[in-house]
N, C-alpha and C positions, 0 to 999 in steps of 0.2 A: 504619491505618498509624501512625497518631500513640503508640495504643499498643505495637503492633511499637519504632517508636522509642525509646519509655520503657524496656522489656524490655532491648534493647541496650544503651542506657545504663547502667542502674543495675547490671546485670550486669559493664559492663565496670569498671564503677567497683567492685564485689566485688571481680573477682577484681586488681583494679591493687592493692587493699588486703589480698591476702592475709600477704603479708610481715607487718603485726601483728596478725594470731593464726596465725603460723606451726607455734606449738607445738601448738595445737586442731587444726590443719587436717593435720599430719604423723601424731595420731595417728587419724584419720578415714582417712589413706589407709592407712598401716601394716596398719590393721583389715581392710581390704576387700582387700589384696592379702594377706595371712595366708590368707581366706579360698579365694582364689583359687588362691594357692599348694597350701594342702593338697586343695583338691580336685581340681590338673590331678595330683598328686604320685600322690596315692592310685589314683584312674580310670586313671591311662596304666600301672599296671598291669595293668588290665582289658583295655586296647584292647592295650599291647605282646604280652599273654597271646592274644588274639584273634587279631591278628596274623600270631603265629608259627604256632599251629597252624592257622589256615584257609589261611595263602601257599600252600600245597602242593598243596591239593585239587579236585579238579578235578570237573567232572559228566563227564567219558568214561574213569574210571579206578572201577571196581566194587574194595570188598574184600568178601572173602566171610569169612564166620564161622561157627560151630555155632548153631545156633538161639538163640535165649535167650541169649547170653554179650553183658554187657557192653561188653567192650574184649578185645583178643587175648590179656590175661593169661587168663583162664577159656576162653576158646575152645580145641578139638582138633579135626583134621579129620585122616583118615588116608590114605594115599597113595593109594589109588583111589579117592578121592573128589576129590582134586586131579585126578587126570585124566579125572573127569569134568567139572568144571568145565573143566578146557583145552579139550575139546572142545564146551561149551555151542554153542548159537547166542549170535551177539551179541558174542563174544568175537575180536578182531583178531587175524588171523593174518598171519604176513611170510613167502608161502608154504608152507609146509608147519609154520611153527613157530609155537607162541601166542608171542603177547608178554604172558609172564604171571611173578609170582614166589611162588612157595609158601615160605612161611617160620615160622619157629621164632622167638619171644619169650623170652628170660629179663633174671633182674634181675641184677646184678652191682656188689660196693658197691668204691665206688672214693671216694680222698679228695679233699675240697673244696681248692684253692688257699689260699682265705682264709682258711682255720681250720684244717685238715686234720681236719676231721672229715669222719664217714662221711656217703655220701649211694650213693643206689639208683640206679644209670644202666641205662639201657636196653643190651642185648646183642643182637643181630639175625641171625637167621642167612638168609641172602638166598642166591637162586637168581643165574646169572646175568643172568635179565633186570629187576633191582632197577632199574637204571637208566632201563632202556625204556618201567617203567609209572610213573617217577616226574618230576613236571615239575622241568628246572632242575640236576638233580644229577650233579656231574661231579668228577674228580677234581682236587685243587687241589694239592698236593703228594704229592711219593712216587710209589706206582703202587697198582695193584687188588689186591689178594689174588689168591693165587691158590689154586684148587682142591684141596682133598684137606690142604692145611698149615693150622696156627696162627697163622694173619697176621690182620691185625685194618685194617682204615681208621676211620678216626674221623671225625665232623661236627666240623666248625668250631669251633660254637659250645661241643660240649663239651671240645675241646681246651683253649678259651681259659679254663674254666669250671672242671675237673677238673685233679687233676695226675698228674704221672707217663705223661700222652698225648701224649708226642712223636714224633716219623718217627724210629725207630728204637729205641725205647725198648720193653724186654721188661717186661710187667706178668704177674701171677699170678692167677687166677679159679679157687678149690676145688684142685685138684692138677695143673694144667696152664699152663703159660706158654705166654704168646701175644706176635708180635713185631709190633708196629706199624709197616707197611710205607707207608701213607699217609694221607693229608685230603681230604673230600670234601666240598664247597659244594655248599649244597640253598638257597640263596636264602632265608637267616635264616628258613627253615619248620620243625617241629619235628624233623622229620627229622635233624637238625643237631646235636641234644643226643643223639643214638645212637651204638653202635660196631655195624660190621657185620663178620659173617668168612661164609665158605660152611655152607649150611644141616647138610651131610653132616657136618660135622665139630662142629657145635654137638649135631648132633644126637649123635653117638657119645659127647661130651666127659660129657653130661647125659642121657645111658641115657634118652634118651628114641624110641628105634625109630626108626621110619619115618614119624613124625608129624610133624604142623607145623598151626601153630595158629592159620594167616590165608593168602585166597592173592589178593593180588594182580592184577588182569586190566586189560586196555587193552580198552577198547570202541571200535565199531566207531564207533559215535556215541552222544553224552547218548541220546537216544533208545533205546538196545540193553537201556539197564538192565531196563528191561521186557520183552525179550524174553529178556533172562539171566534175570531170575528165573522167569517162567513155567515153561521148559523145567525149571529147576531145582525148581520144584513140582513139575513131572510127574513124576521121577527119584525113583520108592521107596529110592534105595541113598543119597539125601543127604539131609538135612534142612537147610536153612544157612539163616543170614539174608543178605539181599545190599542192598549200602549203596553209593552214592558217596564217594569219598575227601571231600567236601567234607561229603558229611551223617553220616560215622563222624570227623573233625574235629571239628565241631561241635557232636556228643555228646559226644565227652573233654571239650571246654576247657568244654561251659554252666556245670556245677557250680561250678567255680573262680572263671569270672567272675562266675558269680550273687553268690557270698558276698564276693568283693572287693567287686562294688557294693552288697552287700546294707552291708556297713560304710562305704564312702566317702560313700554321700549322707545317710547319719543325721549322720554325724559333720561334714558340710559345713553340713547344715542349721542345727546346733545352732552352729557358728562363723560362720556367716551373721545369725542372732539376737544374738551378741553383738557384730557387727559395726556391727549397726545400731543398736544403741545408742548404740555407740559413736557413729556418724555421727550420732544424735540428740543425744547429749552435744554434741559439737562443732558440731553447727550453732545448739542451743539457747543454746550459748555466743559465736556468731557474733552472733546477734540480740541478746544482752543488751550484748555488746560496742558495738553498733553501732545502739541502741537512739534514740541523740540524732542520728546522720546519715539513720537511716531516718525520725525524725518532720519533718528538714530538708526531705526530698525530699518527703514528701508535702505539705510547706505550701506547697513548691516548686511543686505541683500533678502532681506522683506521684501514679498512681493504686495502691488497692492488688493489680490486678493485676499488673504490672508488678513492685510489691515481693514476690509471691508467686512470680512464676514464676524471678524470678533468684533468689532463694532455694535454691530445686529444683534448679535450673539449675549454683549454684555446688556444690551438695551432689553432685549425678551426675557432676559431672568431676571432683570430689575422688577421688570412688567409680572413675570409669572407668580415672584415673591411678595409681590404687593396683590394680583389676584386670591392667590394662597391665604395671604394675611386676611385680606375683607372677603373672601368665603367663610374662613374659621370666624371671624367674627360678628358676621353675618348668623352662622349655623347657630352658636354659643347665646346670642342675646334674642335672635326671632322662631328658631325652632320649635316649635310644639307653644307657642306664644297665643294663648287664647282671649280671641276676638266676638264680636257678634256684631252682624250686620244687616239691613234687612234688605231683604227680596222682594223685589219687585211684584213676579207674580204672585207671589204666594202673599204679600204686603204682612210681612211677617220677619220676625229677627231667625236668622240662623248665627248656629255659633259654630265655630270653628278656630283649628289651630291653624298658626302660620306653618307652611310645611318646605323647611331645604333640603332638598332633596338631592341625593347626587347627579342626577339627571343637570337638575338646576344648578348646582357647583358647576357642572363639567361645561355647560354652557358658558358661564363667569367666566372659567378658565380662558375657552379660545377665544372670548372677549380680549382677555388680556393679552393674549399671545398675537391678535390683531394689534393691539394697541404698540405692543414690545415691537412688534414688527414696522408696522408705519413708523414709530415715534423715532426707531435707529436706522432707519435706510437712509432717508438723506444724509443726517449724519455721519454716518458709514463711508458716502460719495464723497463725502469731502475730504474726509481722511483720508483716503485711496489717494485722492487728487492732489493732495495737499505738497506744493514742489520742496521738493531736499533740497537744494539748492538754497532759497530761501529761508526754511526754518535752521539748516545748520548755520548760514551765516550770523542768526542770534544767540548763538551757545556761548 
C-alpha cells in the first residue's frame, strides 16, 4: 500500500508540473497523435472500401457467372442458359415467376465533379426484378425507367460523385443519349456508384445480342446455394460458377484493401518508430529537467519504484492524449469523406466514404499506449537509477 501511495504521489506531482516542460511534452503528444492520425486516415479507407461493397450482400441472394470469370466484366452467359438457371432448384419463386435479374455490364466514361476528368462508371442493364434480389434499394427521386426507352436511374452516390447525373439531365454514351429519369438509394452499398437502364435496350445500344453477362437469383434459403449449384453441375447446356452476393463482394473489394493495408501499416510502423523517439526525447528530457526534485524524493524516502512507474505513467497519457487528439481528428476531417476509386476487377470507379470506425480508434489507441510505453520505460530506468548523492550535491 505504502508503495501504491508513493506511485500516486509522485505522479500527481509530474503531471501538476507539466506546464514547465510544456514545450517537451507538446511535442511528445503532436508525435503520437500524427501517428494515429495517419493511421485512422489511411486504414478508413480500407474499412470505408469494405464497407461499401460488403452493405449489399447477402448469403440468400446467388450471382451466377461463366466459369472461370473473375468479375461480370469477362463473364457471358446466353439467354437459355438464364432460363435455365430461372428454373434451377433452390431458386424463389412468387408464384409462377423467379425473383431473379439477368443482366448486362458495361463501362461508360463520364466526368469527375472535382476535376472533370474522366473516370469509368459502371452502366447496368437490369431486368425488372433488379430490385427484388437486391437488399435496400429503392427509388429516391424521380421515377424507374421504363422499358423499351433510353432512361437511365442513377445510385446516389454516383450522382453526388460524377457530373452531369441530374433527374432530368440528358447525357451521351457512344451515339445514343440517354435521359435520367431518377435516383435510387442502395444503403451506401456499391450498388450506388452505378447507372442502371433495361437490359433489352443496353443490349441493342451495344450489339451485344441476347447476352448478358451475370444473372442474379433470390434463394429460397442461405442453404439453397448448395442445391443451386448441384443441379447446375448436373446441366451439360451450363457451365457457371455460382457465388453469394456477400462471397462475389468480397472477391471484388480483397485486392484493394489488401494493397491499402499493404501501405497504411508500413507506413504507420515506420511513424510509430519516430514517435517514440520522439517520446524518448521528451521524457529523457523530463528526467534531466527534474533530475534535482527526483534525487529530493528519494531522500525524502521515495522508493525507486514509485519513481519508475510514474515515469511510465506520465509518458502513456502524454501518448494517450495525443492518440485521443489525432483519433478525434482523424474522425472530424475523414469520416464519412467521399472518395471514388477504381477496381480493378470490375475496371470500374467505386465510390465510397472514408469510414473511422471505433474498432479503427480503438486500434490508434493501443498504438499509442505502445508508443507511451516504449517511449517512458527507459526513461523511467534512469530515473529509478539516478544516485541521490549526486544530484543533491547540486542543489
Amino acid at each position: 500500500m505504502n508503495t501504491i501511495k508513493q506511485i500516486i504521489a509522485v505522479t500527481w506531482l509530474n503531471l501538476r508540473n507539466l506546464p514547465q516542460r510544456l514545450a517537451s511534452s507538446v511535442v511528445a503528444i503532436v508525435g503520437v497523435g500524427a501517428v494515429v492520425l495517419v493511421f485512422a486516415a489511411v486504414l478508413s479507407m480500407a474499412t470505408g472500401l469494405e464497407q461499401t461493397m460488403l452493405s449489399a450482400g447477402t448469403e440468400d441472394t446467388a450471382i451466377i457467372l461463366r466459369k472461370g470469370s473473375t468479375s461480370e466484366l469477362n463473364s457471358g452467359l446466353s439467354n437459355d442458359q438464364t432460363l435455365i438457371i430461372a428454373n434451377a432448384p433452390g431458386v424463389l419463386k412468387d408464384g409462377d415467376t423467379t425473383i431473379m435479374s439477368a443482366e448486362l455490364y458495361v463501362v461508360v466514361d463520364v466526368k469527375k465533379r472535382s476535376n472533370q476528368s474522366d473516370a469509368n462508371v459502371p452502366f447496368r442493364g437490369v431486368q425488372a426484378g433488379a430490385f427484388d434480389v437486391r437488399q435496400n434499394v429503392k427509388i429516391s427521386q424521380g421515377r424507374m425507367f421504363e422499358e423499351g426507352k433510353n432512361e437511365i436511374v442513377v445510385g446516389e452516390a454516383a450522382q453526388r460523385e460524377f457530373a452531369g447525373l441530374g433527374v432530368g439531365e440528358v447525357i451521351r454514351f457512344g451515339q445514343s443519349e440517354w435521359t435520367i429519369v431518377g435516383t435510387f438509394d442502395a444503403g451506401g452499398s456499391v450498388s450506388e456508384s452505378e447507372l442502371w437502364t433495361d437490359v433489352r435496350v443496353l443490349q441493342a445500344t451495344y450489339r451485344r445480342g441476347n447476352s448478358f453477362q451475370s444473372v442474379r437469383v433470390k434463394l429460397e434459403n442461405p442453404e439453397a446455394i448448395e442445391t443451386l449449384r448441384q443441379s447446375l453441375m448436373d446441366e451439360p447446356r451450363i457451365d457457371p460458377d455460382e457465388l453469394t452476393e456477400r462471397e462475389y463482394d468480397s472477391s471484388q473489394s480483397e485486392g484493394l484493401v489488401q494493397f491499402i493495408k499493404l501501405v497504411g501499416y508500413p507506413l504507420t510502423i515506420r511513424m510509430a518508430v519516430g514517435a517514440i523517439f520522439g517520446a524518448l526525447n521528451s521524457m529523457y528530457s523530463s528526467v534531466s529537467v527534474r533530475g534535482k526534485e527526483i534525487a529530493t524524493l528519494r531522500a525524502l524516502g521515495f522508493g525507486p519504484t514509485a519513481v519508475l512507474v510514474s515515469t511510465v505513467v506520465e509518458s502513456v497519457l502524454l501518448a494517450l492524449v495525443g492518440g485521443a487528439l489525432g483519433g478525434l481528428l482523424a474522425f472530424l476531417v475523414f469520416n464519412g469523406f467521399q472518395v471514388s476509386t477504381l477496381n480493378g476487377p470490375s475496371f470500374s470507379q467505386v465510390v465510397f466514404d472514408f469510414a473511422v470506425t471505433p474498432e479503427l480508434l480503438g486500434q490508434g489507441m493501443r498504438a499509442a499506449l505502445i508508443i507511451g510505453i516504449v517511449g517512458g520505460l527507459f526513461p523511467a530506468i534512469r530515473a529509478a537509477r539516478l544516485p541521490v548523492a549526486t544530484a543533491l550535491r547540486e542543489l
